[in-house]
C-alpha positions as CSV (number, residue, x, y, z in Angstrom):
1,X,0.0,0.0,0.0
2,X,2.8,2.2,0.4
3,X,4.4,2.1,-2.8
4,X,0.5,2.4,-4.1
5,X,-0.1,5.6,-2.2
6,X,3.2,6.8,-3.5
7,X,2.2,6.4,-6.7
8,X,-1.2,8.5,-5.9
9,X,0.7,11.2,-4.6
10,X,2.7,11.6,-8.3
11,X,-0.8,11.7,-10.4
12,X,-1.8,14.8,-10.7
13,X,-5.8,14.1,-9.7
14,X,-4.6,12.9,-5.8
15,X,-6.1,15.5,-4.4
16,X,-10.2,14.0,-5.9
17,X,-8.9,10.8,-4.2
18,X,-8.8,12.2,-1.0
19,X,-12.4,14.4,-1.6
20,X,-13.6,11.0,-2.9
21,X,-12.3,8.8,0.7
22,X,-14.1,11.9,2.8
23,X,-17.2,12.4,0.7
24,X,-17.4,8.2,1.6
25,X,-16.7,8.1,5.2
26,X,-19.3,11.2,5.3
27,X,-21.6,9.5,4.0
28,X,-20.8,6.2,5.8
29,X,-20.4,8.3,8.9
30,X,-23.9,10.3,8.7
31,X,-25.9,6.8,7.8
32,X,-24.7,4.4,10.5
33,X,-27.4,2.7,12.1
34,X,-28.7,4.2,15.3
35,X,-28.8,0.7,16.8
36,X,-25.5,0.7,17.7
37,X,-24.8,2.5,20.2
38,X,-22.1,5.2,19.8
39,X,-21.1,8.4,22.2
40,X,-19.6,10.3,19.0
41,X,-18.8,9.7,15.5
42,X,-15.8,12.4,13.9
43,X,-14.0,13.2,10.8
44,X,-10.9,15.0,9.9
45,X,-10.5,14.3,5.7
46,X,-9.6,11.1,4.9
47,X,-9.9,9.6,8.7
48,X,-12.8,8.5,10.3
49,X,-13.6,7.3,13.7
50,X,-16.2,6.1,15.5
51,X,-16.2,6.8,19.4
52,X,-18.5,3.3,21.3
53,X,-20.3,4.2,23.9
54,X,-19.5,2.2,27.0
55,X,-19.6,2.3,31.2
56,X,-15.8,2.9,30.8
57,X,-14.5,4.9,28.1
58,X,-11.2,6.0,27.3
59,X,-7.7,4.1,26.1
60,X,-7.7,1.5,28.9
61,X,-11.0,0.0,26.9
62,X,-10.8,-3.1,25.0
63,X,-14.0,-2.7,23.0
64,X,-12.0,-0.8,20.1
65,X,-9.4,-3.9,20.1
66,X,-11.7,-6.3,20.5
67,X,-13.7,-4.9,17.1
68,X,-10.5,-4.5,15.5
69,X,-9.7,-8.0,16.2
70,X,-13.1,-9.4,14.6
71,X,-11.7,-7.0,11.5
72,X,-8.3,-8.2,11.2
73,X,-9.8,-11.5,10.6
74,X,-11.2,-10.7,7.6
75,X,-7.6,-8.6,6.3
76,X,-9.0,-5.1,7.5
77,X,-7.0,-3.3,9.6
78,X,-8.0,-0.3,11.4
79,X,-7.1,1.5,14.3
80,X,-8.3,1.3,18.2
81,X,-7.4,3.4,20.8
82,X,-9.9,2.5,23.5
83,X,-12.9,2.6,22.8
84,X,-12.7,4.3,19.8
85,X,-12.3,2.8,16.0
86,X,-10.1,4.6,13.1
87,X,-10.4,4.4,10.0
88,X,-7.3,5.6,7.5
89,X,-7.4,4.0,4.4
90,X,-5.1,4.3,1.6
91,X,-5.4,7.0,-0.7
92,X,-5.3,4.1,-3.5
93,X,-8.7,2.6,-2.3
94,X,-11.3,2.2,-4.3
95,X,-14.7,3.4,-3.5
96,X,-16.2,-0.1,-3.8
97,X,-13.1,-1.1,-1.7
98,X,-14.2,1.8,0.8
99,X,-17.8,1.0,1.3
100,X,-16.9,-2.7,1.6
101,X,-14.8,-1.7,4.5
102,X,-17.9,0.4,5.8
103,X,-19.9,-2.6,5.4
104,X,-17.7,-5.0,7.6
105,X,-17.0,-1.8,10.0
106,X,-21.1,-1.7,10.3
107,X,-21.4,-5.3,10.9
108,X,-18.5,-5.4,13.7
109,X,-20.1,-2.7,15.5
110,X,-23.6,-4.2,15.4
111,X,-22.2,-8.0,16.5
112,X,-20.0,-6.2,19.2
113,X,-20.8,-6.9,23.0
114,X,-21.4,-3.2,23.7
């Protein structure tokens, strides 16, 4: 993915690559489910996160590594810091590659024990 981003950053459109990764997480962000139960959902460009709502928050939680865990099984990495999920995917995602990534994101946080 490195050498992929790289390569983003020489083409001329990068910057509708990165519109294109926050225009999705948005999107992805404003339509999550209100079933699951979240104390904040953020966005700074291209990262997303998504802040679970639990008795205990903060970095000592294991919530945001337990989901991440779930992920990683099926090859998607994100980050967790407590009980909170990023999101920072490559700029040389695809869109379809994005939403999927929402899609298993969605259904980690709907299966989770929260």
């Amino acid at each position: 993915a490195a050498v992929a981003n790289i390569k983003e950053f020489l083409n001329p459109k990068w910057l509708e690559k990165v519109e294109l990764i926050s225009n999705v997480h948005r999107e992805r962000l404003h339509n999550l489910k209100s079933a699951i139960a979240l104390a904040d959902k953020r966005q700074c460009a291209t990262i997303a996160a998504v802040e679970l709502e639990t008795a205990e928050p903060g970095y000592l939680n294991t919530l945001g590594q337990r989901i991440a865990d779930e992920l990683f099984k099926k090859n998607i990495f994100v980050r967790p810091l407590g009980n909170v999920v990023y999101l920072m995917p490559p700029y040389c995602i695809t869109e379809s590659e994005l939403h999927y990534l929402w899609d298993q994101i969605e259904r980690a946080l709907q299966t989770a024990q929260i």
